[in-house]
C-alpha positions in Angstrom: -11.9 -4.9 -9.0 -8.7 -6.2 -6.9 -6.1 -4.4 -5.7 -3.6 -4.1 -3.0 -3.1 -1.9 0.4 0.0 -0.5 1.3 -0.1 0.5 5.1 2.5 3.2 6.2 3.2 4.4 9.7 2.0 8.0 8.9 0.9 10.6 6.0 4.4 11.4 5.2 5.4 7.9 4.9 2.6 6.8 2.7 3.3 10.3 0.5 6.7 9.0 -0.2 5.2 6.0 -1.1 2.9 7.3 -3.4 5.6 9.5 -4.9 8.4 6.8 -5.1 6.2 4.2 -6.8 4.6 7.2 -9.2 8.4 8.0 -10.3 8.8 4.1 -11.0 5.9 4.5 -13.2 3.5 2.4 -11.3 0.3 4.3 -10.4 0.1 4.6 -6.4 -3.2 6.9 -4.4 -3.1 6.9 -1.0 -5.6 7.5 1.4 -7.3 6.5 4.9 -7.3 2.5 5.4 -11.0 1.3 5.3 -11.8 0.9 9.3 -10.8 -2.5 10.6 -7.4 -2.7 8.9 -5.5 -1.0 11.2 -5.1 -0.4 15.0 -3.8 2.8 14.5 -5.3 5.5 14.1 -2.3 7.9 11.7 -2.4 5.0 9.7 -2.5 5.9 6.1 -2.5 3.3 2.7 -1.2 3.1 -0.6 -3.1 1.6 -3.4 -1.5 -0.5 -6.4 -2.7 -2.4 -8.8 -2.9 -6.5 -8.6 0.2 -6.8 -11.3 2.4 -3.8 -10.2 2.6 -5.8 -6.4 5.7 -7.4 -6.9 7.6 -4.4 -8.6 6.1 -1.9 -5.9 7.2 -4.0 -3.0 11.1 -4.6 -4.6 11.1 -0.6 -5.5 9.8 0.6 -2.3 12.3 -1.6 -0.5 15.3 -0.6 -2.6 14.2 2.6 -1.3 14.0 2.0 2.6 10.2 2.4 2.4 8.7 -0.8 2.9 5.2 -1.3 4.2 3.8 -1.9 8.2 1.3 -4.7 6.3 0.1 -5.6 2.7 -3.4 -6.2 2.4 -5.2 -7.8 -1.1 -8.5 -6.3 -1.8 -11.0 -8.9 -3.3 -13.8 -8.1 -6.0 -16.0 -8.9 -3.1 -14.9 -6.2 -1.1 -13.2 -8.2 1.8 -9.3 -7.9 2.4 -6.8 -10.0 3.3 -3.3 -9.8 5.0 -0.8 -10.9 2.3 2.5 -12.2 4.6 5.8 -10.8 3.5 
């Protein structure tokens, strides 16, 4: 299953996330980054589906909440960093 990652700065950041994109009606977890993705350790991501990408990224912007980094989660488990 593919997928993307959503890091935020913090919890809070990545629960307004969630709740922003949930409100737009696309379906939005978040939860600890898998270890590797991040340097930080209050790091927290958001997941979206592979087709709700585009809308998420436009909404969240629209909402001064864009993402730290944007990482696409392949069937074989691997990620990589998607540039923006």
């Amino acid at each position: 299953m593919t997928y993307y990652l959503l890091l935020s700065r913090s919890i809070t950041h990545a629960q307004r996330m969630s709740r922003t994109l949930e409100r737009a009606g696309i379906t939005a977890r978040f939860f600890r980054p898998p270890m590797g993705l991040t340097d930080r350790g209050c790091s927290y991501a958001v997941r979206v589906g592979e087709g709700s990408l585009p809308a998420a990224l436009s909404r969240l912007r629209e909402e001064g909440l864009a993402p730290m980094r944007v990482f696409y989660a392949q069937s074989d488990g691997s990620f990589s960093e998607i540039t923006m």
